[in-house]
Each structure stands twice: as C-alpha cells, then as structure tokens.
C-alpha positions as CSV (number, residue, x, y, z in Angstrom):
1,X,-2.9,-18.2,-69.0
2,X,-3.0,-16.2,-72.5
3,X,-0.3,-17.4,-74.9
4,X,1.7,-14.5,-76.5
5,X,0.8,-13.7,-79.2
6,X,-2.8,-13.0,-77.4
7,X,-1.2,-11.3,-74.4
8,X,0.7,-9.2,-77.1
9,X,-2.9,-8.1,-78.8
10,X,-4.4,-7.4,-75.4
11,X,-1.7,-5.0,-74.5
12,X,-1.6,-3.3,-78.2
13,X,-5.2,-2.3,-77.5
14,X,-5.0,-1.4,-73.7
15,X,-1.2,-0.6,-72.8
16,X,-1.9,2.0,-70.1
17,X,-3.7,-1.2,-68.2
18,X,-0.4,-3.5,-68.8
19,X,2.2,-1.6,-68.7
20,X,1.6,1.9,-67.9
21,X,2.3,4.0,-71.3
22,X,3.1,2.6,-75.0
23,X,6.4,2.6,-75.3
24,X,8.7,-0.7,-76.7
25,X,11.5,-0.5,-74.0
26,X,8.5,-1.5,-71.8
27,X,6.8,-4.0,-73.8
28,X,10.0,-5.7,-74.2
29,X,10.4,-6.1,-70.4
30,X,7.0,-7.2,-70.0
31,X,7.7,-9.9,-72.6
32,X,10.9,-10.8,-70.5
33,X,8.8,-11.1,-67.5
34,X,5.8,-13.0,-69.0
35,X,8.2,-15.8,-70.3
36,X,10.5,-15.6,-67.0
37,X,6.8,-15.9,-64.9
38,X,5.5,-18.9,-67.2
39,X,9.2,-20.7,-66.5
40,X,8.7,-20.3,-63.1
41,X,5.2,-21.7,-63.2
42,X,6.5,-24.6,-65.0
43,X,4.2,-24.0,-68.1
44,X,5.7,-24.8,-71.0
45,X,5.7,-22.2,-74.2
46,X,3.7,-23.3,-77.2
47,X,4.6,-23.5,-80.6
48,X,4.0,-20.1,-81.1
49,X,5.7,-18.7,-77.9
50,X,9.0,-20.7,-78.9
51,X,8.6,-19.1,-82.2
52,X,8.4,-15.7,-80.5
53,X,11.2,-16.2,-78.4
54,X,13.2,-18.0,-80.5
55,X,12.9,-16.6,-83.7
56,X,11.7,-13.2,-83.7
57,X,14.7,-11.2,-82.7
58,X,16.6,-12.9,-85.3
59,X,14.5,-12.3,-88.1
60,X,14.2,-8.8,-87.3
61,X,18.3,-8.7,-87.3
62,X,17.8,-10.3,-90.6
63,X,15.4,-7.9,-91.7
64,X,17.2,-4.4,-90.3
65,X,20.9,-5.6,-91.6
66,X,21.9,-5.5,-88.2
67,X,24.5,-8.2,-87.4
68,X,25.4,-7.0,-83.6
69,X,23.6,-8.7,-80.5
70,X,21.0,-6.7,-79.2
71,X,17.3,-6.7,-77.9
72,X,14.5,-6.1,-80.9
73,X,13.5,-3.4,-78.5
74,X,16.9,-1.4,-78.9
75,X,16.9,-2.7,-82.5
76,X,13.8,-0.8,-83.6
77,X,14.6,2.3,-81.4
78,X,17.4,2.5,-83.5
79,X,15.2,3.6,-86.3
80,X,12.2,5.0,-84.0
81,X,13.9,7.8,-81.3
82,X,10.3,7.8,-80.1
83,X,8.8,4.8,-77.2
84,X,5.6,5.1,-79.0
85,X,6.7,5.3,-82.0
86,X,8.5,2.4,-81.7
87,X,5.9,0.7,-79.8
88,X,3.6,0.9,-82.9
89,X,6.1,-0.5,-85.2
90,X,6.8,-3.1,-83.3
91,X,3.2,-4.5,-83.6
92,X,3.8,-3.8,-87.8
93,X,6.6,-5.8,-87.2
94,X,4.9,-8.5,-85.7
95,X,2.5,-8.9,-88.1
96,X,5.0,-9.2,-90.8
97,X,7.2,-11.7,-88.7
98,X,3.8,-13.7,-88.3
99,X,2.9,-13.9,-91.8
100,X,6.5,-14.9,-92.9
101,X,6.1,-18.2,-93.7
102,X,3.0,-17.2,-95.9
103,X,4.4,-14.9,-98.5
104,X,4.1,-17.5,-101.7
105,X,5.9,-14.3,-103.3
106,X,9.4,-15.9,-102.5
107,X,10.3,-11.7,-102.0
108,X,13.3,-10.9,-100.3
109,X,12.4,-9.0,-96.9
110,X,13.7,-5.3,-97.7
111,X,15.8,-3.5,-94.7
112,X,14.0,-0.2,-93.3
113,X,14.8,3.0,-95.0
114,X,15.5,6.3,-93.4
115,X,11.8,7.2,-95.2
116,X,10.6,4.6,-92.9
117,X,11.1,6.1,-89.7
C-alpha cells in the first residue's frame, strides 16, 4: 500500500482517476478514508503518515491565524471559494508543510493575504 505522501502525489497528477474532479473538499475525504481503510487493515501509519495526520492541520491553523477547530479542507476554502482552486493550494501547502523543518532561515511562517487568494 502507497504511504501518503505518495498516494497524495499520485492523485495531484491524476485526480479524475481518484476521486472524480480536483476539488479539496474531496481530497480531504479521500484522505479520511485512506487512513480510516489502513486502520481497518491493521497497517500501521509511518512516520510520515503520523506527521500528516497529526501535524498538518495544526500547522496550517498556525500558519492561517485561525484558532477555531476545523478541517484544513474548510480552512483553505476559507481563502479559495473555488474546489480547484483550493485543491491546487493545498498541494503548495503541502510542500511548504513538508519542508518545515528545513528552513535554516529561522523565518516566521507569514499568514495568507487577501493578494493570495
């Protein structure tokens, strides 16, 4: 079984195949589904699907100055009205949320900006 972050890549270049159209409200729910599937399979996540899971929707919180509860799919349609839209941000975000822990820079992660919607 693919991990995440590869599952994630595969549907990025092909989402008609996985999950019909690119939109985030979908991804999200395939991502709810993948890690409710591998549960049920008894396959444990890996260090990168834990960090996925676990870490990812608070960082983006962190990063959006959003302090309520809510799924990063609602999260970042709160800036992009547009599934698609959204859907291609998302995998921005991504790659910014996987290269955290490399920025030697020590910058501060800057909240979006109306100029970036």
């Amino acid at each position: 079984m693919s991990g995440v972050y590869e599952i994630l890549g595969k549907i990025q270049a092909k989402p008609g195949m996985y999950i019909g159209r690119p939109s985030v409200s979908d991804l999200f729910m395939f991502s709810v589904g993948y890690e409710c599937s591998r549960s049920e399979l008894g396959i444990e996540n890996t260090e990168e699907e834990e960090d996925f899971y676990g870490e990812f929707q608070p960082w983006l919180q962190k990063k959006l100055g959003i302090t309520t509860v809510s799924s990063w799919s609602k999260m970042i349609m709160l800036y992009y009205h547009d599934e698609r839209a959204g859907f291609e941000k998302f995998f921005n975000l991504l790659d910014e949320f996987k290269q955290r822990n490399q920025d030697l820079d020590g910058n501060e992660v800057i909240p979006f900006s109306d100029e970036d919607a």
